[in-house]
VOPAGU-2260 file (C-alpha; in pm, 1 decimal, decimal comma):
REM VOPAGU-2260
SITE   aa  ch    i         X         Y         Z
SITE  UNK   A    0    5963,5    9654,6   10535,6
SITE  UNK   A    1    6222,3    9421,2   10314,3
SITE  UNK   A    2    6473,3    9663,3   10375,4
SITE  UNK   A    3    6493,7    9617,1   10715,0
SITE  UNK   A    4    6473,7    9240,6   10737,0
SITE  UNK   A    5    6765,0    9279,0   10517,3
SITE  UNK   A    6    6966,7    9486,8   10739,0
SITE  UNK   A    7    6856,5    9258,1   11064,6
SITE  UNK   A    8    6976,5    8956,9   10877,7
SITE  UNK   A    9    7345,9    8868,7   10858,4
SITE  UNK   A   10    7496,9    8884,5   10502,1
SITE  UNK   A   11    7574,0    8547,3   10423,4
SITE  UNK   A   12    7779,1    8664,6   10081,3
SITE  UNK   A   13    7979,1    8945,0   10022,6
SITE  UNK   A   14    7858,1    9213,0    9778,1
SITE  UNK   A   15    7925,0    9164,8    9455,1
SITE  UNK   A   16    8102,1    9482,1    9270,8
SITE  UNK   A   17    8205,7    9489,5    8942,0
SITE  UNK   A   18    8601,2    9427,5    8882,5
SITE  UNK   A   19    8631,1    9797,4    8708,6
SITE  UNK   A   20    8441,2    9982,3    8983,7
SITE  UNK   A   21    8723,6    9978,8    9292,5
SITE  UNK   A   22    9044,2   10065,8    9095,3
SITE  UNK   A   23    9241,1   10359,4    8991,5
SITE  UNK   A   24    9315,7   10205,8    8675,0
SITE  UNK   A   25    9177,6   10465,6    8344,7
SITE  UNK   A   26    9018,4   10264,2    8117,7
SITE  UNK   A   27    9283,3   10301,8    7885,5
SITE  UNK   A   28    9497,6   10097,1    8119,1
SITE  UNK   A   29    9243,7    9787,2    8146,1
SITE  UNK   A   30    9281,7    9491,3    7985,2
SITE  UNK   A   31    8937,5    9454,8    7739,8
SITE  UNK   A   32    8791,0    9164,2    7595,1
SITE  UNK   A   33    8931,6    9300,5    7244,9
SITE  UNK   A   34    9280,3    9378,6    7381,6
SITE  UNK   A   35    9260,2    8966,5    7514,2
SITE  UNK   A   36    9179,4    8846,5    7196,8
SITE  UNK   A   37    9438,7    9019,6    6973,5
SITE  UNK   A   38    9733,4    8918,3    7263,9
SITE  UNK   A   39    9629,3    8590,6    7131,5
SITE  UNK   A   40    9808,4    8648,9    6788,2
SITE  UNK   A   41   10128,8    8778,1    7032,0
SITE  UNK   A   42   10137,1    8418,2    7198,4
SITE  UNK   A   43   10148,0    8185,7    6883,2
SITE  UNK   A   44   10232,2    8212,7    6528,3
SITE  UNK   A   45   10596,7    8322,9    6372,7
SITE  UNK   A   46   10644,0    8675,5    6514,4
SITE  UNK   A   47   10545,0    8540,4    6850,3
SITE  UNK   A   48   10634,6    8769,0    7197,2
SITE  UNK   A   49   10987,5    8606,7    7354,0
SITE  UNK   A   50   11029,7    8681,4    7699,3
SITE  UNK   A   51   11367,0    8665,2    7696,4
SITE  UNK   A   52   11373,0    8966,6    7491,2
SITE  UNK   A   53   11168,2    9176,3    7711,4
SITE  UNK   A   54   11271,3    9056,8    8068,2
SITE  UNK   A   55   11574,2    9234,7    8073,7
SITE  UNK   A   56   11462,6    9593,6    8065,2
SITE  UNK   A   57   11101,4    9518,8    8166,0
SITE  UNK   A   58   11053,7    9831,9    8410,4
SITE  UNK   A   59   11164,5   10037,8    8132,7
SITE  UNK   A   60   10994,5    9858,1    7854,1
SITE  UNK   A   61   10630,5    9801,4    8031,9
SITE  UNK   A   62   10453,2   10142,8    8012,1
SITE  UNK   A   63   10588,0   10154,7    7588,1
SITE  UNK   A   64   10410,8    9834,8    7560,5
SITE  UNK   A   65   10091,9    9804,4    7429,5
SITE  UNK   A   66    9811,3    9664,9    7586,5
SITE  UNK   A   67    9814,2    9364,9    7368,3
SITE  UNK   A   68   10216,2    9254,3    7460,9
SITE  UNK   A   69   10161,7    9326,7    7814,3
SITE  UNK   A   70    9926,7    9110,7    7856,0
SITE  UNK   A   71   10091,8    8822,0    7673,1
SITE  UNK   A   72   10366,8    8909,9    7902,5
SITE  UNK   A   73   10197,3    8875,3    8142,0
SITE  UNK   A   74   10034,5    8561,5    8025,0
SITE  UNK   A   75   10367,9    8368,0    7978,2
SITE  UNK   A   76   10484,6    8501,4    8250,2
SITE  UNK   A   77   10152,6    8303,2    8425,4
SITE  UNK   A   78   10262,6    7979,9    8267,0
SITE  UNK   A   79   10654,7    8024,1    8330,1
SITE  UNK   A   80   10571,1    8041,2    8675,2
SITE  UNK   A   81   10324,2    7722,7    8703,3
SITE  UNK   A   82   10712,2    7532,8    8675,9
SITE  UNK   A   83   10918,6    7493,0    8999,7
SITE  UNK   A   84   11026,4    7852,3    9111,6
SITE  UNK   A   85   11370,0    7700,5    9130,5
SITE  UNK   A   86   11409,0    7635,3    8769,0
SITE  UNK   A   87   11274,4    7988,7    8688,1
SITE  UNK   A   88   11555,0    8269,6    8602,5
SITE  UNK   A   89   11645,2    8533,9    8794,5
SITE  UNK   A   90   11524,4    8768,8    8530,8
SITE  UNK   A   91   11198,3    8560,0    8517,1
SITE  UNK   A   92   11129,6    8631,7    8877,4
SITE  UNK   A   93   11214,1    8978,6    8864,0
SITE  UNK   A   94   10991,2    8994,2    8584,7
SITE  UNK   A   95   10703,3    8834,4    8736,1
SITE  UNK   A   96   10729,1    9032,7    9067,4
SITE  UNK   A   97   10726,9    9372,0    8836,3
SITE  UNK   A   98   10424,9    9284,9    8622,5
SITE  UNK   A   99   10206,6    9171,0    8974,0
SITE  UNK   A  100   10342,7    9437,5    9210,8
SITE  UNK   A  101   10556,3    9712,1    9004,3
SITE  UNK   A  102   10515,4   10067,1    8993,9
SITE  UNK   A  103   10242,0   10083,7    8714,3
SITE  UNK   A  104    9880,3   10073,7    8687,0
SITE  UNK   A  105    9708,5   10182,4    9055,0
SITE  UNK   A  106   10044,0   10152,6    9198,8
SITE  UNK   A  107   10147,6   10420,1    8975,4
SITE  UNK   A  108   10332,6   10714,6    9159,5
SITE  UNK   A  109   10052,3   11042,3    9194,2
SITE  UNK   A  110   10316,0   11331,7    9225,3
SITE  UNK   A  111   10505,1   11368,4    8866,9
SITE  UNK   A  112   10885,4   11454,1    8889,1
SITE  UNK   A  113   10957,9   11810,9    9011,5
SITE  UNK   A  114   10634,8   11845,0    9191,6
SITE  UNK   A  115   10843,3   11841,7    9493,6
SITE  UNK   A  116   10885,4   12234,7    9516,6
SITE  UNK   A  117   10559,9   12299,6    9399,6
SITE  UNK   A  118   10440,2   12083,2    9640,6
SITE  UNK   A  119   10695,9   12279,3    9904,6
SITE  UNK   A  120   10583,0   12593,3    9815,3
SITE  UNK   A  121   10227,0   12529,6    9785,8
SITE  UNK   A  122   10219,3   12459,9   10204,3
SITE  UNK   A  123   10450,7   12718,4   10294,2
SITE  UNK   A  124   10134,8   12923,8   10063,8
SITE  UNK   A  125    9880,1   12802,1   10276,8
SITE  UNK   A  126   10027,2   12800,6   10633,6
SITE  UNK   A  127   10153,7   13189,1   10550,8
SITE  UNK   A  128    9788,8   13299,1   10426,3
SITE  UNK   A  129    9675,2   13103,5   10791,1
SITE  UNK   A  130    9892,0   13282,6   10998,1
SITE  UNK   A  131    9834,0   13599,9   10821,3
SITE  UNK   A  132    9445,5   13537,8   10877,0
SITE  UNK   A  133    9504,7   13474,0   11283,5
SITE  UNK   A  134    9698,0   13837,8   11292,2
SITE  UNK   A  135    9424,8   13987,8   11099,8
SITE  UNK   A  136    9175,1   13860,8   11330,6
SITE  UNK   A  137    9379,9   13901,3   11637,7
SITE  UNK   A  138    9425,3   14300,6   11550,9
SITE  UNK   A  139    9050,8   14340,3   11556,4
SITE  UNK   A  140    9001,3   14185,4   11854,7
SITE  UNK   A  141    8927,3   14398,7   12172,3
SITE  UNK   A  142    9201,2   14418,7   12437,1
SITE  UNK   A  143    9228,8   14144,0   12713,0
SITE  UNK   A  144    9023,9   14232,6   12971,5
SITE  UNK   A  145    9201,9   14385,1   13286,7
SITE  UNK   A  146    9212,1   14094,4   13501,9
SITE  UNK   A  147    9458,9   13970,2   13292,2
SITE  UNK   A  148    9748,0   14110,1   13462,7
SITE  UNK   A  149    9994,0   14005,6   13727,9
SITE  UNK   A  150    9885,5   14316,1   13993,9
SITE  UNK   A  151    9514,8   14217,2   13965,0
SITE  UNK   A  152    9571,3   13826,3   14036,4
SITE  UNK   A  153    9849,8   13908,9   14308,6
SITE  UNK   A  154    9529,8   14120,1   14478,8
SITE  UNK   A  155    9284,5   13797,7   14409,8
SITE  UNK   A  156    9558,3   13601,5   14646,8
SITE  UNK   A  157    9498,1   13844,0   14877,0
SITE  UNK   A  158    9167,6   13864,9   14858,2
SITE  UNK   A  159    9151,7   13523,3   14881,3
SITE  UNK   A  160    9344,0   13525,8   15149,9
SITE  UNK   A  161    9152,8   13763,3   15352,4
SITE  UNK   A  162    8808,4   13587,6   15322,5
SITE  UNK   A  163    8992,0   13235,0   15409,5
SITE  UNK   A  164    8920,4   13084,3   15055,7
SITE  UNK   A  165    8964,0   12685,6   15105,0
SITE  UNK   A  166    9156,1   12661,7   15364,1
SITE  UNK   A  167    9245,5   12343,1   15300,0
SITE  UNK   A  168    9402,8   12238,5   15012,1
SITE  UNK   A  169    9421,9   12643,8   14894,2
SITE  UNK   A  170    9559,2   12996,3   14903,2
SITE  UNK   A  171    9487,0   13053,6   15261,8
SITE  UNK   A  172    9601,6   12730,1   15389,6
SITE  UNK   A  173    9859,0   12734,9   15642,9
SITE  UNK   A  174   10233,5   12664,8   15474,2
SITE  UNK   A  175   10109,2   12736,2   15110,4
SITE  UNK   A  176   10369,2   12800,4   14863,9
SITE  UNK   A  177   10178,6   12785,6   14542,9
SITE  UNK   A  178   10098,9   13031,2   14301,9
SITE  UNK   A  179    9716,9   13111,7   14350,8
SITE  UNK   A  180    9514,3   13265,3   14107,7
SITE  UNK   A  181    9821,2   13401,3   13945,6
SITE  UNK   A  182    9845,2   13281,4   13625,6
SITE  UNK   A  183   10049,4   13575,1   13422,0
């Protein structure tokens, strides 16, 4: 009974789902509570991450990183860009852009280098065992039956013909120049 006064009643709030349940992201590549608090130590103290070091080469650079120094990359990469966008560096915005929207985590390409003619071969595989399967079929089918032929439809025209089969629109109208029943 609840559950369908439920379903007749509009949802006033979206569903909640839990962040880690609609992503393609391995658990390896999330960001934990752990992996939060040791970027901490990255952020402040005398070895402290400089962006200026990593920027440069950061597609290159991010999937080494660990989880810790990405996300205090990420991180002052967050408060670089709180400043006016047209004080930030070039390599700052290229950075930023990379770490939100670069080729990594669920973005991540699927096919791995060289997969291209396995990938090539794989379908030319498949749509040879497919046509092979139609021939093998087709060769144990029975023949076509014997009004398939051009001789047997010419003498359904005629037929047609004879017994004044819509005379109309049809074969035995007056001035037809169609083909009939001739379909060979």
């Amino acid at each position: 009974m609840l559950g369908s006064v439920r379903a007749a009643m509009p949802r006033m709030m979206p569903r909640t789902v839990p962040a880690y349940s609609r992503t393609l992201l391995t658990k390896s590549e999330r960001w934990t509570p752990a992996s939060v608090r040791d970027a901490q130590s990255l952020l402040q103290g005398p070895n402290a991450l400089e962006l200026s070091k990593v920027l440069p080469n950061i597609e290159n650079v991010w999937t080494k990183m660990s989880r810790e120094e990405q996300y205090s990359v990420y991180k002052l990469l967050e408060e670089a860009q709180r400043k006016d966008w047209k004080e930030l560096t070039q390599e700052e915005k290229r950075g930023a852009y990379y770490v939100a929207y670069g080729a990594h985590g669920p973005r991540k390409s699927i096919a791995q280098p060289g997969s291209a003619m396995k990938i090539v071969f794989g379908t030319l595989l498949g749509v040879s065992i497919g046509v092979g399967c139609f021939y093998a079929v087709r060769s144990q089918a029975p023949p076509p039956p014997k009004t398939i032929n051009r001789e047997y439809q010419e003498q359904m025209n005629a037929r047609a013909k004879e017994h004044r089969v819509n005379p109309i629109y049809g074969v035995s109208s007056e001035g037809y120049k169609g083909k009939g029943y001739v379909t060979v």
